[in-house]
C-alpha positions in Angstrom: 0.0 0.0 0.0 1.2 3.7 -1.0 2.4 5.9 2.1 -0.4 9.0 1.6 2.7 11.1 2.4 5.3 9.6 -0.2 5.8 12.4 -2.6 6.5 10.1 -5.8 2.7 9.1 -5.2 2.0 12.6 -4.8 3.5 13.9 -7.6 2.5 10.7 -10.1 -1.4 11.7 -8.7 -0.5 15.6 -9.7 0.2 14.2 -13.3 -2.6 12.4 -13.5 -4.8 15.3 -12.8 -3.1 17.3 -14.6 -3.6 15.2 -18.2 -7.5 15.1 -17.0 -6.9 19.1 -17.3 -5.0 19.3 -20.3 -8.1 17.6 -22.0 -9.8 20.3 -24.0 -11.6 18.4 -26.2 -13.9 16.9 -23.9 -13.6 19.2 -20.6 -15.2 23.1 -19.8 -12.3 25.5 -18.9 -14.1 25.5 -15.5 -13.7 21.9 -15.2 -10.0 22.1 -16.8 -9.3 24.5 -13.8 -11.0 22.6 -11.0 -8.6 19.4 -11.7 -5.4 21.9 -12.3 -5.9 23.5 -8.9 -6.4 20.4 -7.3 -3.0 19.4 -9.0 -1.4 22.5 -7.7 -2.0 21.5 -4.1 -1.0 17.6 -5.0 2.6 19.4 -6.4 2.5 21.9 -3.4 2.1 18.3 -0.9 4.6 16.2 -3.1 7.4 19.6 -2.5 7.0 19.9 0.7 7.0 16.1 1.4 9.8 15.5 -0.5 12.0 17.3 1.9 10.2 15.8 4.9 7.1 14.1 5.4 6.2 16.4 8.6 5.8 19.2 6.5 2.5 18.2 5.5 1.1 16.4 8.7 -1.7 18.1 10.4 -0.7 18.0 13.7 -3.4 16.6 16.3 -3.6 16.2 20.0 -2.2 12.5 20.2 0.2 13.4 17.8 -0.8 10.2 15.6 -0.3 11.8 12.0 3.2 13.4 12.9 4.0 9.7 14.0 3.2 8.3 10.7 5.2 10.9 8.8 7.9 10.4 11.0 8.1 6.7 10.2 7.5 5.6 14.0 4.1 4.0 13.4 3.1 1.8 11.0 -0.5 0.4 10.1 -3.8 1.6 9.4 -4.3 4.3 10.9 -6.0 7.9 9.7 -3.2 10.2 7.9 -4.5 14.2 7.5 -2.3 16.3 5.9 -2.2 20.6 6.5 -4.7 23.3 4.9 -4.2 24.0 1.5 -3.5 27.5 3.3 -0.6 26.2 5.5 0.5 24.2 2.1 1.2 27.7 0.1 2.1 29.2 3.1 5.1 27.0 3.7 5.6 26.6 0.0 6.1 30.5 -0.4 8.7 30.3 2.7 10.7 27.3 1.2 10.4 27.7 -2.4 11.5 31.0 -3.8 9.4 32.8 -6.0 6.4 30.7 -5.1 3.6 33.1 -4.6 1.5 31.9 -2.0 -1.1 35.1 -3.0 -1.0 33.8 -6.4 -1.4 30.4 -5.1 -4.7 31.1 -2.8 -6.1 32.7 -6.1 -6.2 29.5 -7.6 -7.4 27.5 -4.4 -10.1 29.9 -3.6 -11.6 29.7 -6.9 -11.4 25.5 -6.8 -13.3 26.5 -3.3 -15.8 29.2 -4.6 -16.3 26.7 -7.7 -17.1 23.7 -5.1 -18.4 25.5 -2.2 -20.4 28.3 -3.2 -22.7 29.6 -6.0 -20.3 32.4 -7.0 -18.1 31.9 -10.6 -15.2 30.4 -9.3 -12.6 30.0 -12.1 -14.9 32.1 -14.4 -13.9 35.3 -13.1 -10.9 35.3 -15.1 -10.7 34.6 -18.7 -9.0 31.0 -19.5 -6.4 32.8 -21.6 -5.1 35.3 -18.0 -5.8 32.1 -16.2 -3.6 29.4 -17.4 -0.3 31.6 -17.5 -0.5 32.6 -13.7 -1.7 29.1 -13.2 1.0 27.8 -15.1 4.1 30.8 -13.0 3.1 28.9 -9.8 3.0 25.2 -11.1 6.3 25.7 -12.2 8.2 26.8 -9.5 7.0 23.6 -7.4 8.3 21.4 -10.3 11.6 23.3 -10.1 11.6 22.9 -6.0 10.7 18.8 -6.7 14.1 19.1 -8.9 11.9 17.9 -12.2 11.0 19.3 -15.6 7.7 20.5 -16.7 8.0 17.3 -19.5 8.0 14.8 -17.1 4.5 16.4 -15.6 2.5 17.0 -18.7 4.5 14.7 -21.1 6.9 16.1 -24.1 3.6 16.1 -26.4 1.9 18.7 -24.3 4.9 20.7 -22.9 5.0 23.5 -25.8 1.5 24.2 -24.8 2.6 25.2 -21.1 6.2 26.6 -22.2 3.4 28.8 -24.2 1.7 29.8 -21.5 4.8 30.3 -19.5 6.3 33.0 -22.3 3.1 34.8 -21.2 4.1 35.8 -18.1 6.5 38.7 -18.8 8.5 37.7 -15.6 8.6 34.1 -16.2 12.0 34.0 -17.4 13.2 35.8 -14.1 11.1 33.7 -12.0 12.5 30.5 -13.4 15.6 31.6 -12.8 15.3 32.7 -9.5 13.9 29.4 -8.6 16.1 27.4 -10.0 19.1 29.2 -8.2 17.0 29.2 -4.9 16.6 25.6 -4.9 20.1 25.0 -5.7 21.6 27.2 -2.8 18.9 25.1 -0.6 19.6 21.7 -1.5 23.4 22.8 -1.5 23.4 23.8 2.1 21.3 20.5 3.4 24.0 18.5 1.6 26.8 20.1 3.8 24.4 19.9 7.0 23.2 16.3 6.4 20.4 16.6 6.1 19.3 16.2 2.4 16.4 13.0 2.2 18.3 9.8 1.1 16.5 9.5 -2.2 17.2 13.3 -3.4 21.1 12.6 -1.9 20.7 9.4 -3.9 20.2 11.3 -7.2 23.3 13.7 -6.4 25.1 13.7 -9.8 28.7 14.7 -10.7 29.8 17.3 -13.1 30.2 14.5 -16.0 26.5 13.8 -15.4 25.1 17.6 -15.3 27.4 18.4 -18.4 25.3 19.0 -21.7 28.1 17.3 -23.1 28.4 20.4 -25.9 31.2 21.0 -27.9 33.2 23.8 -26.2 32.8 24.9 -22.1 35.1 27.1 -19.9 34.9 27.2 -16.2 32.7 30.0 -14.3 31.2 30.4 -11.3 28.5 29.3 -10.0 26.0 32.3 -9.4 24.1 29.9 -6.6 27.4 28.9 -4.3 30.0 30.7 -6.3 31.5 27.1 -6.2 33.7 26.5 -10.3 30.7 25.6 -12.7 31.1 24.9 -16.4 29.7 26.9 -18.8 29.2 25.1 -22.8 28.2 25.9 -25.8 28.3 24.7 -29.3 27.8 27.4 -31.5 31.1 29.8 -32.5 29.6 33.2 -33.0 33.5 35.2 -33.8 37.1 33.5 -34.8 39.7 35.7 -34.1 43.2 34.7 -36.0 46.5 35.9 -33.8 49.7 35.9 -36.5 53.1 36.2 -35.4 54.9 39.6 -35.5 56.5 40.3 -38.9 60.0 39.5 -38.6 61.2 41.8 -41.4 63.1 39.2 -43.3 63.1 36.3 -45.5 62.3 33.0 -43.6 64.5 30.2 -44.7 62.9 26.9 -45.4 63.5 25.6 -41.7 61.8 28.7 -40.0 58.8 29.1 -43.0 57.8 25.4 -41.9 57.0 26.4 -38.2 55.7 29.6 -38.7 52.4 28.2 -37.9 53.7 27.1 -34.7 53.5 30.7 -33.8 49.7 31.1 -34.8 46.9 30.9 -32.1 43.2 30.9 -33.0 40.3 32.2 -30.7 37.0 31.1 -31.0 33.8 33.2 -29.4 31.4 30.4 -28.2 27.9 31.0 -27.6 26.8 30.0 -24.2 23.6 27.3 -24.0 24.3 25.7 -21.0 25.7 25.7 -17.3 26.0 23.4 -14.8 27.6 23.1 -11.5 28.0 19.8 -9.4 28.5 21.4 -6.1 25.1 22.6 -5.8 23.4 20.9 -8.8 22.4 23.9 -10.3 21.8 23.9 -13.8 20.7 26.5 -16.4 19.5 24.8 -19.6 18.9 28.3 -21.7 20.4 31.4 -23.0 17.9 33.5 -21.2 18.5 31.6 -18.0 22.3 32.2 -18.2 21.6 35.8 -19.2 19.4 36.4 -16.6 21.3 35.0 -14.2 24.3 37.4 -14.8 26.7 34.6 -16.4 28.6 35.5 -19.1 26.3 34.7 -22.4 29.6 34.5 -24.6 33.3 32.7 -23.9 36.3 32.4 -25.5 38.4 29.3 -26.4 41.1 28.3 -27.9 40.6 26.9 -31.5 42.3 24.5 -34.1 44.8 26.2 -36.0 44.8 23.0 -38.5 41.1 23.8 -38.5 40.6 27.5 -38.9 43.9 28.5 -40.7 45.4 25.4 -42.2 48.7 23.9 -43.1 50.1 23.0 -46.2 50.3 19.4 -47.0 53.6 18.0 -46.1 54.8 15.6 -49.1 57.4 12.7 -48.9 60.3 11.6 -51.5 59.4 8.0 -51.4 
């Protein structure tokens, strides 16, 4: 039997809501937005959880739930997690920019829609709805150290990256999250007290690398620990010759005057990653807007860029 606390079960039961309201074809908006905000609160649990299980207990005078999360008592008995209130509450402390105001908005309309004979999610249009919907959402994905793929599946994820590009600071909010989240899980590594199963999916640098075909050291914006900054595309080639040595070069010297060449290559930057603090930015924007450099220089292929001539044998 599933823990009701285990946030993998959360978070599976968040994506499963969230396909029933990614369904247009056969659901209202205001159906759409009832199961979304009830996924919001499943990813808000599943966040929270994944840290520690106590987060979301709803404390009671024998203490019985805060035992279960803890791990101390087994069986059958009755687990009640926290508000949705106390949810966005402690998501907004923990998981910067999570907007608990934002948040409520959401909630009190799946309440209003349920509870009451007021509009609920009609109040705003679906087009206003989905990218604010969509700004929170996010940001808990970001906290449970996923991508937005792995919750809606790669079919429907230009559909919310669409939405996101709505939001005129979604670009800074992702950033701000992601580097939040790093400096947090960074600083429970060093104390000890990361959970075992995010500790267990610690990777090195080889592992957070993008694998592209230039990099350069830089670092890390999160805990100014060395990162590695990548790229692939060369946007300048800059050619350094040898000073003129004002006379004729004898056969010896012409042969190794390329010796003396250096070539350096301006490379785009589309990727950083640092393995002290797993932090990873996966975008221009997201290196720009986190005050990396957006451009490096290497050093290129002389062979490559310049050339040599062909050497030829007497046999």
């Amino acid at each position: 039997m599933t823990k009701p606390f285990d946030h993998e079960a959360l978070w599976t039961k968040a994506k499963l809501f969230l396909n029933r309201a990614m369904d247009d074809d056969s659901r209202s908006f205001d159906e759409q937005a009832l199961w979304a905000a009830l996924a919001l609160e499943l990813l808000a649990k599943a966040a929270l959880a994944r840290v520690s299980p106590l987060l979301i207990a709803e404390p009671n005078e024998e203490g019985t739930n805060l035992l279960i999360a803890s791990g101390l008592v087994k069986g059958d008995a009755r687990f009640t997690s926290v508000r949705a209130k106390t949810l966005m509450a402690r998501c907004h402390k923990a998981f910067k920019p999570f907007d608990q105001s934002e948040a409520m908005k959401i909630i009190n309309g799946r309440n209003e829609y349920l509870h009451s004979s007021g509009a609920g999610f009609m109040a705003i249009p679906p087009h206003a709805w989905w990218p604010r919907y969509w700004a929170q959402a996010a940001v808990l994905v970001t906290a449970l150290d996923r991508d937005i793929d792995e919750l809606v599946g790669g079919d429907r994820e230009p559909t919310v990256t669409k939405y996101l590009e709505q939001n005129a600071k979604n670009i800074e909010q992702r950033t701000e999250a992601l580097i939040e989240r790093a400096k947090q899980r960074r600083q429970q590594w060093l104390d000890g007290t990361l959970h075992a199963k995010v500790a267990a999916e610690w990777k090195t640098g080889r592992y957070l690398s993008a694998s592209m075909a230039h990099s350069e050291a830089a670092t890390c914006p999160a805990c100014e620990s060395a990162g590695l900054l990548e790229g692939e595309e060369v946007v300048n080639v800059e050619v350094h010759y040898p000073p003129d040595r004002g006379y004729a070069l004898d056969e010896e010297s012409d042969s190794h005057y390329l010796d003396d060449v250096s070539v350096t290559l301006t490379v785009g930057a589309d990727h950083f990653s640092c393995p002290a603090c797993q932090l990873v930015l996966n975008s221009y924007e997201l290196i720009r807007q986190a005050g990396l450099d957006t451009e490096f220089d290497v050093e290129g292929d002389v062979d490559e860029y310049v050339g040599r001539e062909p050497e030829y044998g007497n046999d």
